[in-house]
C-alpha positions as CSV (number, residue, x, y, z in Angstrom):
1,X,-168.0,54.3,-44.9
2,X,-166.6,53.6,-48.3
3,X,-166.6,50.7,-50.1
4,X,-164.5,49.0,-52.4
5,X,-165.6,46.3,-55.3
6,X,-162.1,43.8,-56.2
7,X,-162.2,41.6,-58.7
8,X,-159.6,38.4,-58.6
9,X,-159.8,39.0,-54.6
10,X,-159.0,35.6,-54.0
11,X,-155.1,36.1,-54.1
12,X,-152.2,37.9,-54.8
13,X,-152.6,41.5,-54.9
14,X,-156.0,41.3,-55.3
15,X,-156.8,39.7,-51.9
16,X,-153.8,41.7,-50.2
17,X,-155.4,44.6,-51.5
18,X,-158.7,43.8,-49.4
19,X,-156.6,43.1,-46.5
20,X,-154.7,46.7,-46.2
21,X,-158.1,48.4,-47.4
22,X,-159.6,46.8,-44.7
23,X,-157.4,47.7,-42.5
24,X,-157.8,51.8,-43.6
25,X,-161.8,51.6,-42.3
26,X,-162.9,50.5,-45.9
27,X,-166.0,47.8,-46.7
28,X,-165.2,45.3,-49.0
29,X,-167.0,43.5,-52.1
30,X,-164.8,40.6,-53.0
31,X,-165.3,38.6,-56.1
32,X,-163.3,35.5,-58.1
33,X,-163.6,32.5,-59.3
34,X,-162.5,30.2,-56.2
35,X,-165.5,30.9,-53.1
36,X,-163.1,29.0,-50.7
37,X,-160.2,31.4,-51.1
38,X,-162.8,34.1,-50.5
39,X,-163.9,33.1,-47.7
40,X,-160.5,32.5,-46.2
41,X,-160.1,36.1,-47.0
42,X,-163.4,37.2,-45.7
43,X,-162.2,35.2,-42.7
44,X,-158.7,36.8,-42.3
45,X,-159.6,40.3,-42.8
46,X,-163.1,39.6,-39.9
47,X,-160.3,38.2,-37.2
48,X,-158.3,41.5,-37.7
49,X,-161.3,43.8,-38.3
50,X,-164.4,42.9,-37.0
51,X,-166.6,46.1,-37.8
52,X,-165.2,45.3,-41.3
53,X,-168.1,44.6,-43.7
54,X,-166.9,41.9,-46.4
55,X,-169.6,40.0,-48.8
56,X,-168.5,37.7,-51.2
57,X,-169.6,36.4,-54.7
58,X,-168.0,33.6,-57.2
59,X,-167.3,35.5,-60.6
60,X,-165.9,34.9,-63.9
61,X,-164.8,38.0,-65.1
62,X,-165.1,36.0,-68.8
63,X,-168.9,35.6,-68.2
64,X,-170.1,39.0,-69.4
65,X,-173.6,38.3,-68.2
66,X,-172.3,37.9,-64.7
67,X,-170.2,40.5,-64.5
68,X,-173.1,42.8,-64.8
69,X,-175.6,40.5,-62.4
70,X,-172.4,40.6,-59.6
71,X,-171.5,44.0,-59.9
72,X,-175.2,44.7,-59.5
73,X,-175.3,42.8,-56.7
74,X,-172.8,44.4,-54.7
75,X,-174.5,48.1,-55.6
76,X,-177.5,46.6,-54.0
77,X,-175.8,44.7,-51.1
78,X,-174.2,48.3,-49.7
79,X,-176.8,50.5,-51.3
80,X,-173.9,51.7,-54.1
81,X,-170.0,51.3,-54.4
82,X,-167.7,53.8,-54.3
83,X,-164.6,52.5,-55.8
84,X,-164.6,49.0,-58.1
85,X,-160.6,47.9,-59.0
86,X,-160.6,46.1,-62.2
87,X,-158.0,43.9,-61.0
88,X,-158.7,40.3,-62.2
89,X,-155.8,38.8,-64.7
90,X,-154.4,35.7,-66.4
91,X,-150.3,36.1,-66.9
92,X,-150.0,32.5,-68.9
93,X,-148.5,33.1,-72.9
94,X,-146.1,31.9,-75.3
95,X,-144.4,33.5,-78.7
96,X,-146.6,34.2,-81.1
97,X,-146.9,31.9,-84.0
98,X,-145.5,29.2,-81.5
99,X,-148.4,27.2,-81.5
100,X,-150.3,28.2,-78.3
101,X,-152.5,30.4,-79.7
102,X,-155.3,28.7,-77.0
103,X,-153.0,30.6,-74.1
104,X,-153.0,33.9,-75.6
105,X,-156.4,34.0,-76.9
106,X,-157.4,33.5,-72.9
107,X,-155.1,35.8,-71.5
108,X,-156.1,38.3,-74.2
109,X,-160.1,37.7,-73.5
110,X,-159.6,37.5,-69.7
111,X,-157.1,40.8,-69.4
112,X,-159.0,42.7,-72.1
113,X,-162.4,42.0,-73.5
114,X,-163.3,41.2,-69.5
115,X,-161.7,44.1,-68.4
116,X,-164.2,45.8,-70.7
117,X,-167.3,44.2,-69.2
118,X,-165.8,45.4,-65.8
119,X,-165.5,49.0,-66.6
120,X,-169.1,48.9,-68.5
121,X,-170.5,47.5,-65.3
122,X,-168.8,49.8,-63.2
123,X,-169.4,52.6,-65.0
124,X,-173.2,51.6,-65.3
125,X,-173.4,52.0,-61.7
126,X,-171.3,54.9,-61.0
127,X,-173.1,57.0,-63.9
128,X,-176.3,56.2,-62.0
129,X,-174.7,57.2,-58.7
130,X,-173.2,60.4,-60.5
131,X,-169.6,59.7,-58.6
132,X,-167.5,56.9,-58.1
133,X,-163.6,55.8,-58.3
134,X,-162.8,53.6,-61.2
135,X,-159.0,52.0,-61.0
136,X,-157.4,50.1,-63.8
137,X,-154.6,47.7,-62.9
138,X,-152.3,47.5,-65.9
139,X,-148.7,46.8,-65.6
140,X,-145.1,48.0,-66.7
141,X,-145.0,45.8,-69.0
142,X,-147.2,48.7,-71.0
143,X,-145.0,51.0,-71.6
144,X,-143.8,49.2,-74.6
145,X,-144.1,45.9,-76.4
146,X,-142.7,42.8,-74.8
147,X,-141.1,39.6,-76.6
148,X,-141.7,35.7,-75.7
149,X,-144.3,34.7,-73.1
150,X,-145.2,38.3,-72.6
151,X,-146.5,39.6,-75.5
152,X,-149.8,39.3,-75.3
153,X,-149.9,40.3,-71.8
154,X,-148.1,43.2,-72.1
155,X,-150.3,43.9,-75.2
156,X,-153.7,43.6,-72.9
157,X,-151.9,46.0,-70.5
158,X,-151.5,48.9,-72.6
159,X,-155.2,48.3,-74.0
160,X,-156.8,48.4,-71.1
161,X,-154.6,52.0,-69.6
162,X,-155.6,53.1,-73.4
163,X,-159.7,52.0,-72.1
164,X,-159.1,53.3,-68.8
165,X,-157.6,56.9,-70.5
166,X,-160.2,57.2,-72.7
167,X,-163.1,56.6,-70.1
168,X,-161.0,59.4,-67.9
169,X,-160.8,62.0,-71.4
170,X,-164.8,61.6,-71.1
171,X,-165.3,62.5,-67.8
172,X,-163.2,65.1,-67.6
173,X,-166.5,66.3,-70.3
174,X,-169.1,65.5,-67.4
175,X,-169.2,68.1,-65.1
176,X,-172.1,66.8,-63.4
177,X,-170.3,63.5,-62.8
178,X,-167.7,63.1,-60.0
179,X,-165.9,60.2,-61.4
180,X,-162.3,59.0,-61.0
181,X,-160.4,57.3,-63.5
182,X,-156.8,55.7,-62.3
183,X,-154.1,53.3,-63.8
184,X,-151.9,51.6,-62.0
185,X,-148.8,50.4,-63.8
186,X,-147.3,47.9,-61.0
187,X,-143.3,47.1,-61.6
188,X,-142.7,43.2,-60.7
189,X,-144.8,41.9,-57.5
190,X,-144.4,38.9,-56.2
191,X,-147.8,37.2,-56.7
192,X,-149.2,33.3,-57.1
193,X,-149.4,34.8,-61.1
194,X,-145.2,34.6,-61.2
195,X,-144.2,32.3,-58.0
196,X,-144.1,30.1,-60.4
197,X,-141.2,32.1,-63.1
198,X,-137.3,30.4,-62.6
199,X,-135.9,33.7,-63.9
200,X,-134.9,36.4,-61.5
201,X,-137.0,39.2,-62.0
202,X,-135.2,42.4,-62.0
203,X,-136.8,45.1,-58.3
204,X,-138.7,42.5,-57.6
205,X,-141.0,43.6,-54.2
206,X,-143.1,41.6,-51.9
207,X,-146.7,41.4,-52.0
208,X,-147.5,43.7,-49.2
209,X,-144.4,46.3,-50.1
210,X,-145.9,46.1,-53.9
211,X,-149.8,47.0,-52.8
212,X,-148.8,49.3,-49.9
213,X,-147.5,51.4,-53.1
214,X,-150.7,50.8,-55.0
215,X,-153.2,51.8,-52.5
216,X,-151.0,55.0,-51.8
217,X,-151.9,56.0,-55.2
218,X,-155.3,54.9,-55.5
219,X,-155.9,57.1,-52.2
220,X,-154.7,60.0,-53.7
221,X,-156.7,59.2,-56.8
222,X,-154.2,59.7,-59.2
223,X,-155.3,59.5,-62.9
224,X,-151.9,57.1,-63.5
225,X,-149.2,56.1,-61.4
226,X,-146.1,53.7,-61.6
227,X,-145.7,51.4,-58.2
228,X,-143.6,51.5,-56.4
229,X,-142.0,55.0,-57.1
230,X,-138.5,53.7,-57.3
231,X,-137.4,52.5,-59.7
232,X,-140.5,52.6,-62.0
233,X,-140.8,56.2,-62.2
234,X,-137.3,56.6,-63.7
235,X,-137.4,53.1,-65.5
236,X,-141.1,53.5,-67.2
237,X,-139.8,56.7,-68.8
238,X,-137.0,55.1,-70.0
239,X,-138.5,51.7,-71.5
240,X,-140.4,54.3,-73.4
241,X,-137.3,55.7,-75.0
242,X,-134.5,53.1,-74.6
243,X,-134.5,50.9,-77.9
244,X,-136.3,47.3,-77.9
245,X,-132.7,45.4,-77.6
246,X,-132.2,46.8,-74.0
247,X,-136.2,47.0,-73.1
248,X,-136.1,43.2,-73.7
249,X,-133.4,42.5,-70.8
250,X,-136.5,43.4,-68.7
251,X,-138.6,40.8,-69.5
């Protein structure tokens, strides 16, 4: 039985993610901030699946010291992990030089440096176990830099496909290691990160449409993958050509 570690499981495609895993024969390690929405999880994905294995845990992905104690936790729990998804994010940001440098600062230490902490834990664990699956979810917002409220999101996007790449480059040196490196590069998901946004995003998917796409990919254990196929295939090679006046109308 394989078992999957998700970090910010307590919504959006994090918590839709453990739903359609679970419903593929997986066991689930399910971590955020808010317990209740955990359990409500834990308690959806039981009703549907009840061989299902699901334990919980309240993290902080910004708490280095309990990243590492939680992933640990969870190796213990199921006697190792075979896949962790560094999933966890914060979208909020404004212009820089506009003043909120408080709101890029967190998204920047919440998307990045504990994105870090998640991969070093991971990779702790799955260096130990000599195999594993580690997946990186980025975002299309990547592929090239992004003006107003996005910049420093898009900015901790491509860092942590450049972390995730380089982790990958160093494997590929292991040959005793069996270890999987994968970015995913969603397009626009509809998620409690952007119910919020007024503005029409451009493709925009559903949740479950959006991480039906995702999972394909992680399944296959692709080293990248754009999601879904159309039109982010086409469009990501574009943004990384097009010039920044026409890559803007995306954001």
């Amino acid at each position: 039985m394989s078992v999957t570690l998700i970090t910010g499981a307590s919504s959006g495609i994090g918590a839709e993610l453990a739903r359609q895993l679970a419903a593929r024969g997986e066991d689930l390690a399910l971590c955020a901030r808010r317990t209740e929405r955990l359990e409500e999880v834990r308690a959806e994905v039981h009703a549907a699946y009840p061989q299902r294995r699901v334990e919980i845990r309240a993290l902080d992905v910004t708490d280095d010291a309990a990243v590492f104690a939680v992933f640990r936790a969870f190796r213990d729990d199921f006697g190792g992990l075979d896949r962790v998804v560094v999933n966890a994010g914060l979208g909020k940001g404004a212009p820089i030089g506009t003043g909120r440098y408080d709101a890029n600062r967190a998204t920047a230490m919440t998307n990045f440096v504990a994105a870090l902490a998640q991969c070093e834990a991971a990779m702790e664990i799955f260096r130990a176990q000599k195999r594993g699956h580690l997946v990186m979810i980025s975002s299309m917002s990547a592929m090239r830099g992004m003006p107003k409220t996005i910049t420093t999101y898009a900015a901790t996007k491509a860092g942590v496909a450049a972390l995730a790449e380089g982790i990958r480059n160093e494997m590929i040196g292991e040959k005793d290691l069996d270890i999987d490196v994968s970015v995913i590069y969603p397009g626009y998901i509809r998620s409690e990160m952007n119910d919020k946004v007024k503005k029409p995003m451009p493709f925009m998917v559903d949740t479950p449409t959006g991480v039906a796409a995702i999972i394909e990919a992680i399944e296959k254990r692709r080293p990248h993958a754009r999601v879904p196929t159309w039109p982010w295939v086409p469009l990501g090679t574009a943004m990384r050509h097009l010039p920044l006046s026409m890559v803007r109308k995306l954001s």
